[in-house]
Backbone bond lengths (Angstrom), bond angles and torsions (degrees), N, CA, C in turn:
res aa  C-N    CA-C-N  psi(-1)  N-CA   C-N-CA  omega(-1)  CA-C   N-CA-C  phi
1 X - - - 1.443 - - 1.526 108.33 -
2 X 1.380 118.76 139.49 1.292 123.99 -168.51 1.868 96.59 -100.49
3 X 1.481 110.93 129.99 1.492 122.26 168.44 1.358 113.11 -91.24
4 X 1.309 112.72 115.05 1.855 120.25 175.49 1.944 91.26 -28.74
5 X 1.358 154.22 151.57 1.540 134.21 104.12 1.337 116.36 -66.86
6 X 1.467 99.31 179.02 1.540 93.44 -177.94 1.617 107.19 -102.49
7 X 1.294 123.55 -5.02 1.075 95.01 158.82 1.857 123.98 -76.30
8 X 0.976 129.50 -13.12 1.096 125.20 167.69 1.791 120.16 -58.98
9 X 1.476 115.83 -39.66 1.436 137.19 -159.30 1.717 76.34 -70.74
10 X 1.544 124.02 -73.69 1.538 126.93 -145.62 1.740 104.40 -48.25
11 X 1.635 114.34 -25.58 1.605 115.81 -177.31 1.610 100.93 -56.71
12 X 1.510 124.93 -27.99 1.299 148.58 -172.64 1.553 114.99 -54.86
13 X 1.385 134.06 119.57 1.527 112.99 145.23 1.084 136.75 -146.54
14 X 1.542 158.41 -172.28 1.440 129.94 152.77 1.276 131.02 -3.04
15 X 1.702 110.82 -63.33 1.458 111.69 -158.89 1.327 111.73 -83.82
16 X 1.597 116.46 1.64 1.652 136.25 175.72 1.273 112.42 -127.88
17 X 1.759 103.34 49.49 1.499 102.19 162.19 1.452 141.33 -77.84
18 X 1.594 91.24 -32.67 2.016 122.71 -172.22 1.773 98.74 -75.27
19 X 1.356 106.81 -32.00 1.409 115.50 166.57 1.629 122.16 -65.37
20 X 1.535 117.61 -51.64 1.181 125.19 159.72 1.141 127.54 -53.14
21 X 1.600 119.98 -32.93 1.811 98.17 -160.36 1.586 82.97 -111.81
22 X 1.879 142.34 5.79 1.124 133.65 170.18 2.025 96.66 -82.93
23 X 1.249 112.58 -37.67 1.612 101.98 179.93 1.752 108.87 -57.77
24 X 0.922 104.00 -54.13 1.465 105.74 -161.70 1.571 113.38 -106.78
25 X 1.106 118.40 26.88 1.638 143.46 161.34 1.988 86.30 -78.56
26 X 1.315 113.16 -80.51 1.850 111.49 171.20 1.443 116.17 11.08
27 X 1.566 95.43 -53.50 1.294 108.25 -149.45 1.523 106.93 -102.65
28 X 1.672 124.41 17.22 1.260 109.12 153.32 1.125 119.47 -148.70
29 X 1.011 120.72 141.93 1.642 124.76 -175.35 1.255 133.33 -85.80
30 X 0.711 140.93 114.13 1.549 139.62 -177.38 2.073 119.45 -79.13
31 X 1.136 97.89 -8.07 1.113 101.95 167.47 1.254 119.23 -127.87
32 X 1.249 111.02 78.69 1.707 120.35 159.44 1.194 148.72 -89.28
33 X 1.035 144.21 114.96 1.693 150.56 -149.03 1.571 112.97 54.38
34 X 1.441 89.67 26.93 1.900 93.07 149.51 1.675 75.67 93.43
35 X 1.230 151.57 28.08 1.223 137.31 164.38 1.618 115.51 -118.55
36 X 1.009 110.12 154.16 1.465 116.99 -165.30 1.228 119.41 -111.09
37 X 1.606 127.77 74.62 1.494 133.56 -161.50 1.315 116.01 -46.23
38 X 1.748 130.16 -25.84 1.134 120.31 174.19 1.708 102.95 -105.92
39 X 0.446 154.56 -27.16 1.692 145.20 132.00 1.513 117.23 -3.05
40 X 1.384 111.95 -69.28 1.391 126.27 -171.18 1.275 97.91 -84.39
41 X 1.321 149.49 -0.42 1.406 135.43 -179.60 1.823 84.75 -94.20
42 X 1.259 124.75 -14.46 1.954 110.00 -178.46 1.396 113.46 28.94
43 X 1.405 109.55 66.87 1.470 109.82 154.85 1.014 120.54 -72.43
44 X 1.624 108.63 143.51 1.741 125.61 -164.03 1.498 114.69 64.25
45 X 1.529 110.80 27.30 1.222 97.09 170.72 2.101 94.98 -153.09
46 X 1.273 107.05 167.95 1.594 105.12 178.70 0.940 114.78 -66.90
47 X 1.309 142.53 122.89 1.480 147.75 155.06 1.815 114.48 -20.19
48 X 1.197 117.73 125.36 1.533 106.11 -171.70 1.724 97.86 -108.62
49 X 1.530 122.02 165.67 1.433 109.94 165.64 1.851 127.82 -54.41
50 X 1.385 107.62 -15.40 1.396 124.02 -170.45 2.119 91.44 -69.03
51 X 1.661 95.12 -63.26 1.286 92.44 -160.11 1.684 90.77 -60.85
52 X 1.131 136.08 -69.60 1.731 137.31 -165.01 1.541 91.88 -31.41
53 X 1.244 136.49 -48.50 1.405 111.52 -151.24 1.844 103.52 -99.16
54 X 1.181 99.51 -21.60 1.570 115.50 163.71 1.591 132.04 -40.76
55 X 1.783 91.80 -53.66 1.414 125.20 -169.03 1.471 91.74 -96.04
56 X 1.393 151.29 -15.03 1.523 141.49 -140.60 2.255 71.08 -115.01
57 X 1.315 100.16 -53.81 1.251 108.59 176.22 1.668 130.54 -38.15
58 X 1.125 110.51 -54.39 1.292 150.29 -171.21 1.646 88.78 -55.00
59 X 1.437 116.82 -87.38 1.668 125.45 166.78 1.617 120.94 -62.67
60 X 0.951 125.53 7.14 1.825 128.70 144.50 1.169 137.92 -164.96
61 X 1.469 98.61 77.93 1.993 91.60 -154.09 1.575 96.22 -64.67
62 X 1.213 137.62 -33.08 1.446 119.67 -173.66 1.850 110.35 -44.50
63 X 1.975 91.75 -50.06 1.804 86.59 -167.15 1.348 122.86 -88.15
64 X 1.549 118.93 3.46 1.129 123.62 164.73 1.113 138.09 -137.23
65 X 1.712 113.47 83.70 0.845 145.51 -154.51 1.923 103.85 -107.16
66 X 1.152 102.43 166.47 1.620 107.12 -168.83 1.848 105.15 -49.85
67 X 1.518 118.89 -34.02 1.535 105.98 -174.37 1.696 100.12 -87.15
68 X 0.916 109.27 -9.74 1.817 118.05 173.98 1.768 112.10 -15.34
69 X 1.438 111.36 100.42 1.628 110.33 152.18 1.585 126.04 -25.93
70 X 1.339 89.87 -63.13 1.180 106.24 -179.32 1.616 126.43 -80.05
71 X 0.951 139.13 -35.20 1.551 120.11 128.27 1.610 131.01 -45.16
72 X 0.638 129.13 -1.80 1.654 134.93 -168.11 1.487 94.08 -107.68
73 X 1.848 112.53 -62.94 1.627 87.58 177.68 1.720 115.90 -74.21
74 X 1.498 104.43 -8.74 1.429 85.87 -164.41 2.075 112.30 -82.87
75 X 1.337 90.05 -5.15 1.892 96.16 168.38 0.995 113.53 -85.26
76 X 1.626 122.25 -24.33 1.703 137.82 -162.95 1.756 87.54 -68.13
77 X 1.071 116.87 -64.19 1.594 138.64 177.34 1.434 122.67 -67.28
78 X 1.421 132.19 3.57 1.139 145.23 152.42 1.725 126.12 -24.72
79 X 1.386 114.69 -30.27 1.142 132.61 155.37 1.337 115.82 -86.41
80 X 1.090 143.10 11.26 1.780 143.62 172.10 1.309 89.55 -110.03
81 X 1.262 142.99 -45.10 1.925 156.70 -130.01 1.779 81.38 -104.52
82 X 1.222 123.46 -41.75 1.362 112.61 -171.59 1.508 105.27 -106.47
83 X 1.217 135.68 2.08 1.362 138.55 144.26 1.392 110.94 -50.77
84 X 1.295 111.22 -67.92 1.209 125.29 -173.10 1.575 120.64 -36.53
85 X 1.706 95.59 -58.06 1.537 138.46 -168.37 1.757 88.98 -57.06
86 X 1.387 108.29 -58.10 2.079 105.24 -178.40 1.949 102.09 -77.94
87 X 1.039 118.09 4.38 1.306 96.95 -171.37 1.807 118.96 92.81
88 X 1.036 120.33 16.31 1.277 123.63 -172.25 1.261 108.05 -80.63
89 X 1.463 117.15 -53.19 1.400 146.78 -176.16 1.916 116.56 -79.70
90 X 1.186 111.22 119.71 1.575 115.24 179.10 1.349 120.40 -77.83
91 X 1.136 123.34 102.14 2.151 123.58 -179.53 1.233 99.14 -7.33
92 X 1.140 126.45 -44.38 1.486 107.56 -166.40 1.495 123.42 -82.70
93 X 1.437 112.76 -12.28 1.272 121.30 -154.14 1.522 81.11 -106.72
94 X 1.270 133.44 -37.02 1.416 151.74 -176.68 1.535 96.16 -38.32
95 X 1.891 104.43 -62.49 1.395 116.59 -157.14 1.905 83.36 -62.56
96 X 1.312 109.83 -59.44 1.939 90.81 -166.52 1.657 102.80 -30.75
97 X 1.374 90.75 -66.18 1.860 70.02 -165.20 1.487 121.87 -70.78
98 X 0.664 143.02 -19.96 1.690 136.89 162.12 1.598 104.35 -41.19
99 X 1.637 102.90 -57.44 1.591 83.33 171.70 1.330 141.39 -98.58
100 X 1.306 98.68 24.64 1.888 117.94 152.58 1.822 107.54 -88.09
101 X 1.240 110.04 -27.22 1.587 115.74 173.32 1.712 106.59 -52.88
102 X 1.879 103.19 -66.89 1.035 111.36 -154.16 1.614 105.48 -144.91
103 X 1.484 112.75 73.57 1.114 118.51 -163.44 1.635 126.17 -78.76
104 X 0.865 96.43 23.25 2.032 112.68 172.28 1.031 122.99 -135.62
105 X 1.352 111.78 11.86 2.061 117.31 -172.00 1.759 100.36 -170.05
106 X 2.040 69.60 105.09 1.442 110.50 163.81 1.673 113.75 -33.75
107 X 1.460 82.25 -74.84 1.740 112.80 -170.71 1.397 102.13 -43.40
108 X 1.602 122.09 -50.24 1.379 124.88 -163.48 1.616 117.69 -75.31
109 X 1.517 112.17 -13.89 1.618 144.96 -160.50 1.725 90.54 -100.34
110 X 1.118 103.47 -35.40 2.134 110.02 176.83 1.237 93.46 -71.24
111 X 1.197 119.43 -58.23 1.622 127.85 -160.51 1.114 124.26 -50.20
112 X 1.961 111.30 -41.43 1.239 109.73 -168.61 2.271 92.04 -94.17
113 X 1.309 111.42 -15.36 1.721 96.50 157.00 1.116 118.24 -69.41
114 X 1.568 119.95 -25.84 1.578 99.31 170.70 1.739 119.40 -92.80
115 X 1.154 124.19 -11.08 1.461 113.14 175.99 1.581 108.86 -77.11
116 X 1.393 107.91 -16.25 2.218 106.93 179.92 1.572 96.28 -85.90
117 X 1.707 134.49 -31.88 1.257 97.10 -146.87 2.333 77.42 -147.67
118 X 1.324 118.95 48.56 1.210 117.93 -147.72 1.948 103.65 -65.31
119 X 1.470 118.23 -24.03 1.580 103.01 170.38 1.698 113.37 -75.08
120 X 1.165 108.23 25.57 1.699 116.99 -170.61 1.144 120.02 -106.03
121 X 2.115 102.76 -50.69 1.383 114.81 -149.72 1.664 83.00 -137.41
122 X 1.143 132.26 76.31 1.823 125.02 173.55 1.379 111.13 -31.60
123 X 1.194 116.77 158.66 1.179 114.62 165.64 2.021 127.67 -78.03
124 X 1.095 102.78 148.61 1.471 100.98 -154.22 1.998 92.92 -79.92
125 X 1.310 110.47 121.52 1.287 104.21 -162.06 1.927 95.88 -127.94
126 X 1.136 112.04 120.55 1.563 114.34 175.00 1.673 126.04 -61.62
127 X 1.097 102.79 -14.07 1.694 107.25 165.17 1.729 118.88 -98.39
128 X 1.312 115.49 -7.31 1.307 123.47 178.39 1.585 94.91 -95.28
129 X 1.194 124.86 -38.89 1.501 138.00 179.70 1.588 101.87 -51.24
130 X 1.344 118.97 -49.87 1.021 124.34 -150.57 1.426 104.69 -81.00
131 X 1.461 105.18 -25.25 1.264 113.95 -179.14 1.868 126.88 -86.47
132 X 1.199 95.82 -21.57 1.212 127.96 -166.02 2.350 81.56 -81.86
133 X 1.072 103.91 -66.03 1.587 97.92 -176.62 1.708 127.91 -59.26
134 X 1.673 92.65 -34.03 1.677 102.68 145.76 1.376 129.90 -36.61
135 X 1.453 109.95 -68.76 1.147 128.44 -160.29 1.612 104.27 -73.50
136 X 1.655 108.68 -4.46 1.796 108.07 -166.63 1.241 118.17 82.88
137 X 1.001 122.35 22.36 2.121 112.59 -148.57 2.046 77.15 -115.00
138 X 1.080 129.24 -38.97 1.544 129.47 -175.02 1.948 115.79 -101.01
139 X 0.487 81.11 88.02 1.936 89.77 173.10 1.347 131.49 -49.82
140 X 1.340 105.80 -31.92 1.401 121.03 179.32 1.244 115.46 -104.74
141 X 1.318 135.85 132.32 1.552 141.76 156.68 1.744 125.01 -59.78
142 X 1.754 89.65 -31.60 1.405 115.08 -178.87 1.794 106.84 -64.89
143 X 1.197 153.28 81.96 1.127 154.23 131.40 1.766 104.22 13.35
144 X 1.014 112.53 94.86 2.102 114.54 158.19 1.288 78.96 -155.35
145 X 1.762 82.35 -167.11 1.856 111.84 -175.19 1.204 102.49 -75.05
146 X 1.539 141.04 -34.03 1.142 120.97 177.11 1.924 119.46 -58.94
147 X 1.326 119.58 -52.20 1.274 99.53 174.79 1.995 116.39 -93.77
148 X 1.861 99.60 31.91 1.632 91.30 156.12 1.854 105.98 -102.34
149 X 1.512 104.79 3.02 1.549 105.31 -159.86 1.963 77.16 -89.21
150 X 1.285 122.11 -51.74 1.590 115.03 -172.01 1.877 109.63 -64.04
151 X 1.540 106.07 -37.35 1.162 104.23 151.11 1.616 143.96 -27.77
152 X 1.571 103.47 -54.12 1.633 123.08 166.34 0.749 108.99 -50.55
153 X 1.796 124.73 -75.01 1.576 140.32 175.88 1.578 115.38 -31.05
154 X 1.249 111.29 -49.47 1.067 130.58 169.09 1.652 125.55 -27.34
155 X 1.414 85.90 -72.89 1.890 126.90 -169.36 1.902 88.27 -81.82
156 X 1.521 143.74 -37.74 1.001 143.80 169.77 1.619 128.12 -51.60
157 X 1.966 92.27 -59.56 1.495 76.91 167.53 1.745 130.20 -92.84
158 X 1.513 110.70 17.67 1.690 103.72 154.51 1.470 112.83 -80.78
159 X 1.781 112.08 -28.19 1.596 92.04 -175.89 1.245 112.72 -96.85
160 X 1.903 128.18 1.75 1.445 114.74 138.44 1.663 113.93 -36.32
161 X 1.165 101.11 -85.84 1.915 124.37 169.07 2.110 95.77 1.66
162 X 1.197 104.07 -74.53 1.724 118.25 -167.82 1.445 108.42 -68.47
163 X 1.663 107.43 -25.16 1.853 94.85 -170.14 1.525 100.85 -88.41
């Protein structure tokens, strides 16, 4: 797997965004192990256990595998994930349970905010990260919600930039 560096990202800027995210769009697939990442995200409709364990799949088949923690609570909780997903549930109250879901991974606690509500919460992506700390837009090295919230902003105004 190829890692963005940052000297590559800084050649990068606003006015060479449609250029940026068409190069390295190539380079990821959305359909892996026969699953269909925008399929299984069922927008406008409730998240089912098929898509959660599909989509949990999709972004780590090593760690979520059929005895998977983290699939197991995250179907157990399938009704909090689709609270959330209609608005029932408040970000903050969200984060408690995400990290009663999956209480050692940040990244995986982003993941399940972005598979309920995904034009909201992007997906947390390590080459956009990388770029995002390049560019100055992230402050922290340390991974939490504070630098996934500069993260958003981040990842927001390139896909202002593209829409």
């Amino acid at each position: 797997m190829f890692i963005l560096g940052r000297n590559e990202v800084k050649k990068y800027n606003l006015d060479q965004a449609s250029e940026f995210v068409e190069f390295w769009s190539n380079c990821y697939g959305y359909n892996v192990n026969n699953i269909d990442y925008k399929k299984e995200l069922n927008i406008g409709n409730k998240l089912t256990e098929k898509n959660v364990k599909n989509i949990l799949h999709w972004k780590s088949p090593r760690n979520t595998g059929e005895k998977s923690k983290i699939v197991k609570r995250s179907i157990k909780d399938i009704d909090k994930l689709n609270d959330f997903r209609n608005g029932n549930i408040s970000e903050d109250k969200f984060k408690e349970i995400t990290k009663q879901i999956i209480p050692n991974g940040i990244v995986f606690q982003i993941f399940l905010f972005h598979i309920c509500r995904p034009e909201e919460y992007p997906i947390f992506d390590n080459n956009v990260l990388i770029s995002c700390y390049t560019h100055g837009k992230c402050s922290s090295d340390k991974i939490g919600w504070n630098t996934y919230e500069e993260y958003k902003s981040y990842f927001n105004e390139y896909a202002y930039v593209l829409d």
